[in-house]
Backbone as numpy.savetxt, mean C-alpha at the origin, in Angstrom:
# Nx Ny Nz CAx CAy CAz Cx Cy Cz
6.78 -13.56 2.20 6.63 -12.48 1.24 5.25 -12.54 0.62
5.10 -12.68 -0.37 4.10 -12.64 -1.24 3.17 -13.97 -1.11
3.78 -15.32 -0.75 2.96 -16.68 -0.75 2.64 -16.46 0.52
3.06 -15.63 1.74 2.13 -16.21 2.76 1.25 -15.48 3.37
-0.06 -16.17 4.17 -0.95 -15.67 4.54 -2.00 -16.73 3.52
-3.46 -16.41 4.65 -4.24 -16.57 3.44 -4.90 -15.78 2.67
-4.92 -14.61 2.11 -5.30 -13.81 1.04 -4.52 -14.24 -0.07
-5.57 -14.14 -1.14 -5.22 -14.66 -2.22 -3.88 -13.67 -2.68
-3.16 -14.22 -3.95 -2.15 -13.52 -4.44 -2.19 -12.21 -5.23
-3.68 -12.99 -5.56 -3.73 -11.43 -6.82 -4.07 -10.00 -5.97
-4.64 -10.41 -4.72 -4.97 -9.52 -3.38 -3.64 -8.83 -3.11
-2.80 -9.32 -2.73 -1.62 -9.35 -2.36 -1.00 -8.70 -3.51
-0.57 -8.80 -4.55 -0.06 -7.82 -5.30 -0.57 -6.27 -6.18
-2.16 -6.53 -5.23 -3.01 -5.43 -5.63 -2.52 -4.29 -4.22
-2.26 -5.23 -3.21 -1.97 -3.92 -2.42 -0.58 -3.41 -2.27
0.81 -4.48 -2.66 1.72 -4.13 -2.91 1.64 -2.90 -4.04
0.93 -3.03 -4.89 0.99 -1.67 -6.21 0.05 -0.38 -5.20
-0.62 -0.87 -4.52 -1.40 0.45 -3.98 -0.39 1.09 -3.01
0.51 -0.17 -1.93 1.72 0.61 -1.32 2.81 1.36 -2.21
3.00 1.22 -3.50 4.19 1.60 -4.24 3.69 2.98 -4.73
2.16 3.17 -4.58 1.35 4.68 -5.22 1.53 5.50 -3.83
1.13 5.00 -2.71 0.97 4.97 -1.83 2.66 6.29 -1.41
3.11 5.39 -1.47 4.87 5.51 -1.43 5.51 6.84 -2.43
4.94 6.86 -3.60 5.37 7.88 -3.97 6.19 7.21 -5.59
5.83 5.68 -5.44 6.98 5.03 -6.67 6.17 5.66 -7.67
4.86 5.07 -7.60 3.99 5.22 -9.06 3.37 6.21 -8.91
3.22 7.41 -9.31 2.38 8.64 -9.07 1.21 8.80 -10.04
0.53 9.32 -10.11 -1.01 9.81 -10.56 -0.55 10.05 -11.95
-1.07 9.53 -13.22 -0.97 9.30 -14.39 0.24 9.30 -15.20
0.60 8.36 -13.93 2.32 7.76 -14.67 1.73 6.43 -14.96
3.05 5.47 -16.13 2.34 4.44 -16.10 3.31 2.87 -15.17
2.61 2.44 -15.04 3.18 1.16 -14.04 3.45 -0.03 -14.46
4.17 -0.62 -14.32 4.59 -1.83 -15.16 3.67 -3.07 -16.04
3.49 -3.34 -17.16 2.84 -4.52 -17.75 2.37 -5.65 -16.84
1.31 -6.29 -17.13 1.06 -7.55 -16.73 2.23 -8.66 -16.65
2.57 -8.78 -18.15 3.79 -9.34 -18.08 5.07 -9.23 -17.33
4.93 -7.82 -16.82 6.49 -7.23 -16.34 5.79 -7.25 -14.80
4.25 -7.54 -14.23 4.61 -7.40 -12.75 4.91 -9.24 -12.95
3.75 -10.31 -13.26 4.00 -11.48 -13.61 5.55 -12.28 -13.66
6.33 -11.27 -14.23 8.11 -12.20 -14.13 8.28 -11.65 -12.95
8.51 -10.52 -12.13 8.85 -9.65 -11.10 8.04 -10.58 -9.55
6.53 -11.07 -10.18 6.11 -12.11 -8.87 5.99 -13.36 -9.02
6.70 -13.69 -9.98 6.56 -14.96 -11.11 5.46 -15.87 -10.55
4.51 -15.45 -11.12 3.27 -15.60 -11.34 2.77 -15.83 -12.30
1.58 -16.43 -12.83 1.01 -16.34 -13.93 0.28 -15.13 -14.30
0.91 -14.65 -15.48 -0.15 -13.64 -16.14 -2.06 -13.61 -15.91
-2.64 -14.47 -15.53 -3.90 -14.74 -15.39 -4.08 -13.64 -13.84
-3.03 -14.20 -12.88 -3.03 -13.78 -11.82 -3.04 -12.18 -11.61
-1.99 -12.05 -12.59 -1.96 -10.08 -12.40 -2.86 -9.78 -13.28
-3.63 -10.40 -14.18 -5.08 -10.11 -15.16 -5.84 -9.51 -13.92
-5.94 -10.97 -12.95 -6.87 -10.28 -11.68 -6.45 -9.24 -10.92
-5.84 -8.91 -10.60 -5.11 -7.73 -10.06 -5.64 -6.33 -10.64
-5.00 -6.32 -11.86 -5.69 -5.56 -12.53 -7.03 -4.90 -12.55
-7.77 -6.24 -12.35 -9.46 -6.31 -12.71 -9.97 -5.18 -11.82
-9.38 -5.76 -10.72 -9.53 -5.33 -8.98 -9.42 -4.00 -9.10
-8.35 -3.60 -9.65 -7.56 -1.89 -9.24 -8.24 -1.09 -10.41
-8.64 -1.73 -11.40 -9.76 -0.76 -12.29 -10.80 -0.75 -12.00
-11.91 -1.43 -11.13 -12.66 -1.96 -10.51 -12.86 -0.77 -9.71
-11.89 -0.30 -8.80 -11.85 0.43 -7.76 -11.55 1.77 -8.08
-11.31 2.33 -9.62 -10.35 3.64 -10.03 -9.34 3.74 -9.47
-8.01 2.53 -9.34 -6.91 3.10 -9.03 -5.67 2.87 -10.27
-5.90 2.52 -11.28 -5.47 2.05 -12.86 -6.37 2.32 -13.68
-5.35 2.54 -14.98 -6.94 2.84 -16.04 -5.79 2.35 -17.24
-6.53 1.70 -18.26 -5.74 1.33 -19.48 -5.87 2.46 -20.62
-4.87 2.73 -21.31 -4.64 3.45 -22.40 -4.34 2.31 -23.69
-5.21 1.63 -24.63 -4.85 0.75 -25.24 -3.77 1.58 -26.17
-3.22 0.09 -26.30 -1.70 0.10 -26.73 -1.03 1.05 -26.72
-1.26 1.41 -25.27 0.01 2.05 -24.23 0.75 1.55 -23.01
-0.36 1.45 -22.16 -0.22 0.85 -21.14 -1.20 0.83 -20.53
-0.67 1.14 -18.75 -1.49 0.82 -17.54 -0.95 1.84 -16.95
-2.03 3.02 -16.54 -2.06 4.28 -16.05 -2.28 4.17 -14.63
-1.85 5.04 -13.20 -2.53 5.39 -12.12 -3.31 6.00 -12.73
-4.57 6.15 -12.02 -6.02 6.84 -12.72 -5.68 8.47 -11.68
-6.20 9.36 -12.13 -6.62 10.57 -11.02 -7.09 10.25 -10.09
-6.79 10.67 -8.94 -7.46 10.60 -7.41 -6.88 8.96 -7.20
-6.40 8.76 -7.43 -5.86 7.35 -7.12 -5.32 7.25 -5.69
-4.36 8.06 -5.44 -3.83 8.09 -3.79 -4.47 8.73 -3.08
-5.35 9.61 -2.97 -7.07 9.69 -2.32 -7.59 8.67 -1.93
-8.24 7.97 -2.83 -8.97 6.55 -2.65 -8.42 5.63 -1.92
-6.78 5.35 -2.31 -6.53 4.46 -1.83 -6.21 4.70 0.13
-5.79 6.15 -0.05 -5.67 6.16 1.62 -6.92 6.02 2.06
-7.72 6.42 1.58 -9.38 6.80 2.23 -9.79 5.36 2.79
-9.62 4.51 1.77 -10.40 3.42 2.01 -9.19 2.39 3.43
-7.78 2.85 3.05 -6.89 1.78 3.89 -7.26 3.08 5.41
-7.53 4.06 5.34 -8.14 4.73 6.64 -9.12 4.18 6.97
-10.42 3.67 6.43 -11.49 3.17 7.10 -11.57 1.95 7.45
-10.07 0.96 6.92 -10.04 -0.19 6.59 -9.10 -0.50 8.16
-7.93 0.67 8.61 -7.40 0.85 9.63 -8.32 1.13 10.71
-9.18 1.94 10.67 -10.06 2.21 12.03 -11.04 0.73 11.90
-11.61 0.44 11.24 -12.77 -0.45 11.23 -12.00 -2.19 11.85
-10.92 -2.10 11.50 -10.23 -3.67 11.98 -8.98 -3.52 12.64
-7.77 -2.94 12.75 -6.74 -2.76 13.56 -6.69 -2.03 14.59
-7.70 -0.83 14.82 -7.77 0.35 15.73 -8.29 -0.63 16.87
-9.58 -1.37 16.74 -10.14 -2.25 17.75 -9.37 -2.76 18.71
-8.44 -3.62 17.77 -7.24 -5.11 18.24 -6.28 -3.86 19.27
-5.78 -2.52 18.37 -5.02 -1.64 18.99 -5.24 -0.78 20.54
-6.33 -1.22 20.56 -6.96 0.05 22.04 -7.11 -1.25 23.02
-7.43 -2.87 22.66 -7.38 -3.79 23.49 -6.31 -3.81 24.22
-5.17 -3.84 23.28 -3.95 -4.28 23.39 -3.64 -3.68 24.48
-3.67 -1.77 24.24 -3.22 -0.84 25.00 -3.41 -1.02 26.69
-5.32 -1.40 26.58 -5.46 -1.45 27.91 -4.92 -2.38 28.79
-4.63 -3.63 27.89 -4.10 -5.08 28.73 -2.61 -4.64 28.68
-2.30 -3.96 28.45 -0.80 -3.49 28.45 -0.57 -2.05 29.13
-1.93 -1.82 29.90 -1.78 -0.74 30.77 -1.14 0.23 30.38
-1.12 0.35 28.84 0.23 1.91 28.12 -1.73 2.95 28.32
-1.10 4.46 28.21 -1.96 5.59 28.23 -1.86 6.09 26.94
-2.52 6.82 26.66 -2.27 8.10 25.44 -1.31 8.29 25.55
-0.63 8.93 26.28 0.67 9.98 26.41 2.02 9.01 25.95
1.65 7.41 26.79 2.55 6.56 26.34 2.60 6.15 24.58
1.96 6.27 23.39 1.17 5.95 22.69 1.97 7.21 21.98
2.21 8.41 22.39 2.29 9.96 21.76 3.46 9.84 22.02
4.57 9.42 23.04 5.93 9.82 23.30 6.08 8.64 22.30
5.76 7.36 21.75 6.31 6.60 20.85 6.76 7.17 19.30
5.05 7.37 19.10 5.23 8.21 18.25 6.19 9.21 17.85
6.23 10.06 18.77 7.30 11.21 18.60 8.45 10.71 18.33
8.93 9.89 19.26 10.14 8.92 18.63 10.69 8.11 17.58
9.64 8.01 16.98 9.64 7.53 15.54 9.41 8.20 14.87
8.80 9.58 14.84 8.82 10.70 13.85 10.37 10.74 13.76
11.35 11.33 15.19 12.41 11.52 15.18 13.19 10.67 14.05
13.28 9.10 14.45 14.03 8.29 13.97 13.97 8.51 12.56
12.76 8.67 11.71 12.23 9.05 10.65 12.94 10.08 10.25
12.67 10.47 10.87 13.50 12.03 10.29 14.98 11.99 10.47
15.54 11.71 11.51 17.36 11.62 11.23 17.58 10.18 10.19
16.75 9.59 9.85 16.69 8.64 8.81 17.02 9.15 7.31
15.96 10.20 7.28 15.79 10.83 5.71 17.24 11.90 5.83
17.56 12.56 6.87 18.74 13.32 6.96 20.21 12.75 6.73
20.27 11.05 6.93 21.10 10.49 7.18 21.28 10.16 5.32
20.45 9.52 4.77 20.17 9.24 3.10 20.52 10.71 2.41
20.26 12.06 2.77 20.35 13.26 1.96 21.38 13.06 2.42
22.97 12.67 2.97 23.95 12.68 3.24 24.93 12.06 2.65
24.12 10.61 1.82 25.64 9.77 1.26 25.35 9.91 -0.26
């Protein structure tokens, strides 16, 4: 979960909050849980989600409202896809087109997957609007 790998932690719970904006949990100038309240939730030290923090204001994806809270900033889920888009082509796309060729799959093979997982996706969300 959260301890493994080597990226640091506070890394690691900076992109868990960018997946949860990402996702649709935390939306654009809603506010997101306390230091304290991500800290018990990754039981962590408060110092740790300090850095976290640092990071995601750092970048405009949080903004503090003193003694309120901790805001998504505007353009927040912009940024953050923009940059995990250049962050996807620039390091996984590479490893991904190797793979393909040593695995002899085509485009088309690559596009019928896809499609299939749109599907699954979708009788997924149909299946949840159901119970």
């Amino acid at each position: 979960m959260i301890y493994q790998n080597e990226r640091a932690i506070y890394v690691k719970i900076a992109d868990r909050l960018c997946d949860d904006i990402l996702s649709g949990k935390y939306k654009e100038e809603e506010r997101v849980p306390s230091i304290r309240e991500l800290a018990a939730e990754y039981e962590v030290n408060t110092n740790t989600v300090l850095r976290t923090f640092d990071i995601l204001q750092r970048d405009e994806i949080i903004y503090q409202k003193r003694g309120i809270g901790v805001f998504v900033s505007h353009g927040a889920l912009r940024r953050i896809r923009s940059a995990r888009k250049k962050a996807f082509l620039q390091n996984e796309m590479p490893e991904f087109f190797r793979r393909l060729r040593l695995l002899d799959l085509s485009i088309e093979d690559v596009a019928q997957a896809w499609d299939t997982s749109l599907k699954d996706l979708k009788s997924l969300g149909e299946s949840a609007k159901e119970e």
